[in-house]
PDB file as gemmi writes it, atoms N, CA and C in Angstrom:
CRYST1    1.000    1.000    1.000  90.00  90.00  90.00 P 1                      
ATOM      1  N   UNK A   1       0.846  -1.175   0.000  1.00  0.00           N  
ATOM      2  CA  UNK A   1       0.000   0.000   0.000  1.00  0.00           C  
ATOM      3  C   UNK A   1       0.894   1.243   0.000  1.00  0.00           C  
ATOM      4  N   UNK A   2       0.405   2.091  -0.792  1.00  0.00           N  
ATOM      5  CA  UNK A   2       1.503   3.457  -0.796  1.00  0.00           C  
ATOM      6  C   UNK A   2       1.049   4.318  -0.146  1.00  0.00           C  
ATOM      7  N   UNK A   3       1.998   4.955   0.738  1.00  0.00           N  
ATOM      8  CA  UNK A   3       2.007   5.925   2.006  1.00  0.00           C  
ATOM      9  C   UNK A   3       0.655   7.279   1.810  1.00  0.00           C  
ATOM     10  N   UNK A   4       0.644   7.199   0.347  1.00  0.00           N  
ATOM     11  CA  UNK A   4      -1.162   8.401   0.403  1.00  0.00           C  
ATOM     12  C   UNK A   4      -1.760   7.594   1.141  1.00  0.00           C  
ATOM     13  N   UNK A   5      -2.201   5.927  -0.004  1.00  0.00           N  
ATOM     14  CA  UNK A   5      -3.576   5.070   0.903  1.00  0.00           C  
ATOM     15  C   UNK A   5      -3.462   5.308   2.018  1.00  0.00           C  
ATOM     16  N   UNK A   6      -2.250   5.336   2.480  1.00  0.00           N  
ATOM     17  CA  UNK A   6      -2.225   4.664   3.904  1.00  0.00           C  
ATOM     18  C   UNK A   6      -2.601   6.047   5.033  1.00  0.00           C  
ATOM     19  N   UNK A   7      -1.900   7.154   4.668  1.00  0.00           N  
ATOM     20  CA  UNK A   7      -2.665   8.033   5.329  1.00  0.00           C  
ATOM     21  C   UNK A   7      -4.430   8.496   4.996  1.00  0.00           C  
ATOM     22  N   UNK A   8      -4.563   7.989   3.727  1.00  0.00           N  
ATOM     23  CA  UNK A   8      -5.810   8.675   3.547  1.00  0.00           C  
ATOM     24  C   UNK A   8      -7.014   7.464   4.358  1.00  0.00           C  
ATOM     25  N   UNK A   9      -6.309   6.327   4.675  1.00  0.00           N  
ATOM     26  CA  UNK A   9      -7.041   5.226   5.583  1.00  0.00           C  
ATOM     27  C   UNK A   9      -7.144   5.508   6.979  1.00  0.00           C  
ATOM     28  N   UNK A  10      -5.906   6.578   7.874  1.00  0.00           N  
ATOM     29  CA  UNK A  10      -5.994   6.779   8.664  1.00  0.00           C  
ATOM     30  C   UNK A  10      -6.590   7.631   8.694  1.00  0.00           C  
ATOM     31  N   UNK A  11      -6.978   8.572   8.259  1.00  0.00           N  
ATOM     32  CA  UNK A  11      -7.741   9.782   8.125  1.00  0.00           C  
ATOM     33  C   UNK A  11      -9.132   9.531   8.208  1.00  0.00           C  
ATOM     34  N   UNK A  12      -9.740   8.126   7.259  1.00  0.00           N  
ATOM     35  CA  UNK A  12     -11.032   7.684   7.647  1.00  0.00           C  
ATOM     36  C   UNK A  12     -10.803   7.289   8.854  1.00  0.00           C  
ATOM     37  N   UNK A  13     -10.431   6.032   9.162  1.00  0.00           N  
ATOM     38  CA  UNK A  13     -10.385   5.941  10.624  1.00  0.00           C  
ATOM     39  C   UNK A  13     -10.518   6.824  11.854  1.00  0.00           C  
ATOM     40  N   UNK A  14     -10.027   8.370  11.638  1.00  0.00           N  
ATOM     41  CA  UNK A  14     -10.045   8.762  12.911  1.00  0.00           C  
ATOM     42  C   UNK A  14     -11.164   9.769  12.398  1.00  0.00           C  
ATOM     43  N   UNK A  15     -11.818   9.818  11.258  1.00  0.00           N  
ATOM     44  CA  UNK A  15     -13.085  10.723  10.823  1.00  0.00           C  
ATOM     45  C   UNK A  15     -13.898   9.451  11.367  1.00  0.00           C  
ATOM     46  N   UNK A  16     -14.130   8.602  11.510  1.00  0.00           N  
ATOM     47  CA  UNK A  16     -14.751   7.549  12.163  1.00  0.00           C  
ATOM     48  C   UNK A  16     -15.243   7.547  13.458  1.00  0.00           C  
ATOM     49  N   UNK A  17     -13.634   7.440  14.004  1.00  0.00           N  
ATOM     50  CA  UNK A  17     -14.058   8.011  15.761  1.00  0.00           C  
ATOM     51  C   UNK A  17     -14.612   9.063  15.931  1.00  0.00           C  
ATOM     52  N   UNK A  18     -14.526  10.190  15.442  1.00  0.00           N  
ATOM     53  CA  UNK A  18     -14.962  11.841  15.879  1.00  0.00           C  
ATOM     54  C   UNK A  18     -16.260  11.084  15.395  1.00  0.00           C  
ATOM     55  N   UNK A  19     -16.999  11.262  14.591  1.00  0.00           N  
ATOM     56  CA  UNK A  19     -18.171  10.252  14.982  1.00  0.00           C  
ATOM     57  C   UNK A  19     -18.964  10.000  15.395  1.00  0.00           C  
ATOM     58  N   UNK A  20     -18.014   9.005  16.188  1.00  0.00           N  
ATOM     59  CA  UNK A  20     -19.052   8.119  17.152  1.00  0.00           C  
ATOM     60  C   UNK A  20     -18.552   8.691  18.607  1.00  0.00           C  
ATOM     61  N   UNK A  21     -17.740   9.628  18.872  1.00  0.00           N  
ATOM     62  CA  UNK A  21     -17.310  10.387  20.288  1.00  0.00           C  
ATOM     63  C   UNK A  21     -18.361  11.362  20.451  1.00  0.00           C  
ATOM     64  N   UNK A  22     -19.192  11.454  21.988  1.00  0.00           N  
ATOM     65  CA  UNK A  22     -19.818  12.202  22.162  1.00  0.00           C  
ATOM     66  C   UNK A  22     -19.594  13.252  23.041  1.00  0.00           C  
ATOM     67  N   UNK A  23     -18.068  13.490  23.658  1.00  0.00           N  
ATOM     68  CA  UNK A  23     -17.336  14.273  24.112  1.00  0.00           C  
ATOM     69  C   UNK A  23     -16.680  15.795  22.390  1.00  0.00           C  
ATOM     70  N   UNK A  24     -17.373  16.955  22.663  1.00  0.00           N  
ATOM     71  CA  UNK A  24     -17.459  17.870  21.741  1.00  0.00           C  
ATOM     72  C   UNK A  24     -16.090  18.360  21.596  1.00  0.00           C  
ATOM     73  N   UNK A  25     -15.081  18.163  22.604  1.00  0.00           N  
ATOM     74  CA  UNK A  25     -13.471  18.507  22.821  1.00  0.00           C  
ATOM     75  C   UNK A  25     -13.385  16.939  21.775  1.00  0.00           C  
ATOM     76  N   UNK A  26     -13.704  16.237  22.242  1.00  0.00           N  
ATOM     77  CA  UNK A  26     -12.675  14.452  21.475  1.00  0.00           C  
ATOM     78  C   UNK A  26     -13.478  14.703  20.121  1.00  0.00           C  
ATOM     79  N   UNK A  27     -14.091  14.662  19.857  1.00  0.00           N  
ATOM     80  CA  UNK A  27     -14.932  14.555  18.316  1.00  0.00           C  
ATOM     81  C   UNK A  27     -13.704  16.265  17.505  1.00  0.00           C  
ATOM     82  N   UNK A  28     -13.881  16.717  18.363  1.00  0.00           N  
ATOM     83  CA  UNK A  28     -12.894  18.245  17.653  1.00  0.00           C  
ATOM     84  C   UNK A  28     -11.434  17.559  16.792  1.00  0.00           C  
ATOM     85  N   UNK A  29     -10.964  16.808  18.071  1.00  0.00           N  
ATOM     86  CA  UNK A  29      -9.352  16.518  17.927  1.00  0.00           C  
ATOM     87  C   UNK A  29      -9.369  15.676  17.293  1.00  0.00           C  
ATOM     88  N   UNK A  30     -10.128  14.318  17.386  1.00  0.00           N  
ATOM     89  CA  UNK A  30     -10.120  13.620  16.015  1.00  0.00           C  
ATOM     90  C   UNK A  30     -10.629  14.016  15.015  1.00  0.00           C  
ATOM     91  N   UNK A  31     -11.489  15.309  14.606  1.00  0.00           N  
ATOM     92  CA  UNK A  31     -11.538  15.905  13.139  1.00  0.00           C  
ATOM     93  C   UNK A  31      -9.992  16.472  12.779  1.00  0.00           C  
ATOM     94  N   UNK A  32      -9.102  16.711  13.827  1.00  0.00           N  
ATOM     95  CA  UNK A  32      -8.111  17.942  13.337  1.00  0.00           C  
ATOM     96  C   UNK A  32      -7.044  16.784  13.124  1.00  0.00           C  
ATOM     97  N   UNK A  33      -7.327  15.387  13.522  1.00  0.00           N  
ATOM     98  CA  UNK A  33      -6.302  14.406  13.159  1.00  0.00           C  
ATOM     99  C   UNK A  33      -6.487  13.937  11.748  1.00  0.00           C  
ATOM    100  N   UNK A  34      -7.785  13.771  11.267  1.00  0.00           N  
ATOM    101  CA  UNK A  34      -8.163  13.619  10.115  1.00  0.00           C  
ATOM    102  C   UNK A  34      -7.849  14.217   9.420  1.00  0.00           C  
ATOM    103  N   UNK A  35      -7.923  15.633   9.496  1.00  0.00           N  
ATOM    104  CA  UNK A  35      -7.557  16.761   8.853  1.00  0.00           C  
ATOM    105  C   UNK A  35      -6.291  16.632   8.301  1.00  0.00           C  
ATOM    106  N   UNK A  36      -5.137  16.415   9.338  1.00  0.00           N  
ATOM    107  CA  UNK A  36      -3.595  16.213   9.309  1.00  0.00           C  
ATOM    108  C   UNK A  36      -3.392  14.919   8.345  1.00  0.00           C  
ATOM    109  N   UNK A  37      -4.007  14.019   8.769  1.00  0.00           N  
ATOM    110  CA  UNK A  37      -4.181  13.076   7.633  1.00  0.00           C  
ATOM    111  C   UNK A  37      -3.996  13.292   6.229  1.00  0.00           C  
ATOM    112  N   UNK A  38      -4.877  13.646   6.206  1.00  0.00           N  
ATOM    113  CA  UNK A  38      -5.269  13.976   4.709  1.00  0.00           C  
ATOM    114  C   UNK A  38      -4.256  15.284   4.071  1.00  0.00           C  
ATOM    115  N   UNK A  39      -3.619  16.104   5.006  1.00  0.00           N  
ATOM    116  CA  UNK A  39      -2.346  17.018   4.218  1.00  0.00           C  
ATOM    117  C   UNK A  39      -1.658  16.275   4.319  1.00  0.00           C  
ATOM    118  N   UNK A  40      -1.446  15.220   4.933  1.00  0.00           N  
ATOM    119  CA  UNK A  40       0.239  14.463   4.598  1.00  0.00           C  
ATOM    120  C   UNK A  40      -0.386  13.488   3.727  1.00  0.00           C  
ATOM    121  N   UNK A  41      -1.732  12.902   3.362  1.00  0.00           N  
ATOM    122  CA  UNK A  41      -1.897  12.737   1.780  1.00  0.00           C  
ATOM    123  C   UNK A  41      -1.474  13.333   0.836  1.00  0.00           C  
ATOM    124  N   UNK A  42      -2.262  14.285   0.490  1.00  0.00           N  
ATOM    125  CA  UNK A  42      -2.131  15.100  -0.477  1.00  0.00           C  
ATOM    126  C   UNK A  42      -0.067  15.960  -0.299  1.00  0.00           C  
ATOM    127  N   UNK A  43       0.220  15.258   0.380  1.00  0.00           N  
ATOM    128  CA  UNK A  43       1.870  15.803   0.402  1.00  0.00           C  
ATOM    129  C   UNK A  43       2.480  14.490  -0.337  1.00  0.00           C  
ATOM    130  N   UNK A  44       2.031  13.254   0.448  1.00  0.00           N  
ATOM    131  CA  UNK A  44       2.764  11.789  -0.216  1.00  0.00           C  
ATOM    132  C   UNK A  44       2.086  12.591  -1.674  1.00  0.00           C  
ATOM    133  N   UNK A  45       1.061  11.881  -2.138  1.00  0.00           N  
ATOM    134  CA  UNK A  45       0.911  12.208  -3.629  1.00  0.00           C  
ATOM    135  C   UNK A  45       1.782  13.069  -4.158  1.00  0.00           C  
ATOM    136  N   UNK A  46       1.878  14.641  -4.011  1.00  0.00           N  
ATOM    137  CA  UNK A  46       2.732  15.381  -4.207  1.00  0.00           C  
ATOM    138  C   UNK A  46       4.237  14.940  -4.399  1.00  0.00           C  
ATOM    139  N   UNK A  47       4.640  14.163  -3.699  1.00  0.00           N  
ATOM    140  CA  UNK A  47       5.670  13.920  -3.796  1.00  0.00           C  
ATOM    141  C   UNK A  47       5.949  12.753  -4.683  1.00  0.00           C  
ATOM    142  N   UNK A  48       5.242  12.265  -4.685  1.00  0.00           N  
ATOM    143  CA  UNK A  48       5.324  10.784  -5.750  1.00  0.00           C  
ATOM    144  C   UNK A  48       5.460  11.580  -6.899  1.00  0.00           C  
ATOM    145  N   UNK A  49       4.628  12.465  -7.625  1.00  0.00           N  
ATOM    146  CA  UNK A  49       4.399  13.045  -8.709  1.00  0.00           C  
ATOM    147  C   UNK A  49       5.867  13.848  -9.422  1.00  0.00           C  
ATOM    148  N   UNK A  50       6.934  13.934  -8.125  1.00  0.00           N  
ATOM    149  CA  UNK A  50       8.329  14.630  -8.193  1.00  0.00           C  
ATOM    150  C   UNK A  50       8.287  16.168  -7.708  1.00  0.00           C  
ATOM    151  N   UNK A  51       6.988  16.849  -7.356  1.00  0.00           N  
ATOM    152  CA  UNK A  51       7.004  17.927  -6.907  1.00  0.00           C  
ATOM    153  C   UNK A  51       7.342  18.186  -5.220  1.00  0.00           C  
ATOM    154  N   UNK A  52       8.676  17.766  -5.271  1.00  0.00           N  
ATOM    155  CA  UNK A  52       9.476  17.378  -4.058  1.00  0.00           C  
ATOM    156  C   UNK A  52       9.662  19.231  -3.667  1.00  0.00           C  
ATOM    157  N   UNK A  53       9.990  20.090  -4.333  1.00  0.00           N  
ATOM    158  CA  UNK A  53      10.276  20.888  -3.705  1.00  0.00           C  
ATOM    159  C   UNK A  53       9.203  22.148  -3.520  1.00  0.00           C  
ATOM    160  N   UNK A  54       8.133  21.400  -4.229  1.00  0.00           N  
ATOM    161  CA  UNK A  54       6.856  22.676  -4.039  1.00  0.00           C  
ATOM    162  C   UNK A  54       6.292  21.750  -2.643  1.00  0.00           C  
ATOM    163  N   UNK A  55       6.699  20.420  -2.141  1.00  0.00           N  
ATOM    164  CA  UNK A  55       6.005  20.096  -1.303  1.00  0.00           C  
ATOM    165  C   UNK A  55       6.837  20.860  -0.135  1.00  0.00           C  
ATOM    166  N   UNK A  56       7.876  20.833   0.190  1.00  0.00           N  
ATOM    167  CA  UNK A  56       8.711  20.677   1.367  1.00  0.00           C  
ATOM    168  C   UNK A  56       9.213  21.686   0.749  1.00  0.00           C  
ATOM    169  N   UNK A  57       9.389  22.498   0.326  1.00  0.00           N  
ATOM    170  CA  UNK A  57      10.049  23.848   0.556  1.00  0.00           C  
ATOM    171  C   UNK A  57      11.479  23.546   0.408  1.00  0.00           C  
ATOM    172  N   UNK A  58      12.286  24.734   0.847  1.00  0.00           N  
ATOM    173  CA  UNK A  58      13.596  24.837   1.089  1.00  0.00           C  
ATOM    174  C   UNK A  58      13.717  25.438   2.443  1.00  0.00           C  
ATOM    175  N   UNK A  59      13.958  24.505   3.543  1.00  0.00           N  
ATOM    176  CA  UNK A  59      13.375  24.505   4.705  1.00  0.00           C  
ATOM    177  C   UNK A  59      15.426  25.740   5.253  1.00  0.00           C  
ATOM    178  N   UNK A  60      16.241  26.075   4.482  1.00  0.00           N  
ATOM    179  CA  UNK A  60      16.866  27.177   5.043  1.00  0.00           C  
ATOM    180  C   UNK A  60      17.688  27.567   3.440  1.00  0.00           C  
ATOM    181  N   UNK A  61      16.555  28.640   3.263  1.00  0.00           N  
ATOM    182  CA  UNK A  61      17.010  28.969   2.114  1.00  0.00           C  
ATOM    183  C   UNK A  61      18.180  29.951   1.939  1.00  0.00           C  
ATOM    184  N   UNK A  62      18.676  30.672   2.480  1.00  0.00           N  
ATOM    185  CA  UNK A  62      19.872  31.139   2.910  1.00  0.00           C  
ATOM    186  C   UNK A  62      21.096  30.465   2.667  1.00  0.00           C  
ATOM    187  N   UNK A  63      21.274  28.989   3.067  1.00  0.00           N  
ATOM    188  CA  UNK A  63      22.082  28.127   3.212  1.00  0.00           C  
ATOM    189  C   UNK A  63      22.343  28.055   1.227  1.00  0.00           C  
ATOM    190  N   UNK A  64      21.408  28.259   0.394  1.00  0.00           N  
ATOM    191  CA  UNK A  64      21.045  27.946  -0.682  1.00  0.00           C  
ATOM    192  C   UNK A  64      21.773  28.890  -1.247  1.00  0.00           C  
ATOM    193  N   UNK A  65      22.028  30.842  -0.810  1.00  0.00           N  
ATOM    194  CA  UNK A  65      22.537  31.364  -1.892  1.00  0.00           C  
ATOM    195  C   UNK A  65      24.152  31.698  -2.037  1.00  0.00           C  
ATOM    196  N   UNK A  66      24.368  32.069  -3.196  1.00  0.00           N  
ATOM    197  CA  UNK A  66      25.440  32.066  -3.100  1.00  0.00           C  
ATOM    198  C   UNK A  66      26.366  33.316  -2.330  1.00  0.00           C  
ATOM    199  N   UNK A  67      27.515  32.541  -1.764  1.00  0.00           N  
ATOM    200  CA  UNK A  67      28.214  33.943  -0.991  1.00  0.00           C  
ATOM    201  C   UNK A  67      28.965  34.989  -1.738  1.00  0.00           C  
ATOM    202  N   UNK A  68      28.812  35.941  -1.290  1.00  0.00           N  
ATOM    203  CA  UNK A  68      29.596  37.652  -1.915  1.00  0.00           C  
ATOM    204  C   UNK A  68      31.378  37.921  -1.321  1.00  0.00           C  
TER     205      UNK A  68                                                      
END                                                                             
């Protein structure tokens, strides 16, 4: 299974629990886990596709230019 399915399975799963939780704080946090889910889907995909650096940035771009 490739790492989208697999988050986009966990993402149902915990859209599942929020749910069936009748605590309005726990039903919240498992929507915002789902949520997270599903951007690190749509990031695996992204990245499969080779758009490696529109996913992840250039996390110290500085380091990147050239010196004077």
């Amino acid at each position: 299974m490739r790492r989208e399915q697999e988050d986009r399975q966990l993402a149902d799963n915990a859209h599942k629990h929020g749910c069936e939780e009748k605590s309005a704080i726990l039903k919240a946090q498992w929507e915002f886990l789902a949520g997270n889910y599903m951007r690190l889907a749509e990031r695996s995909k992204q990245r499969d596709r080779g758009d490696d650096e529109k996913v992840l940035g250039d996390p110290i771009p500085w380091d990147r230019q050239p010196r004077r």
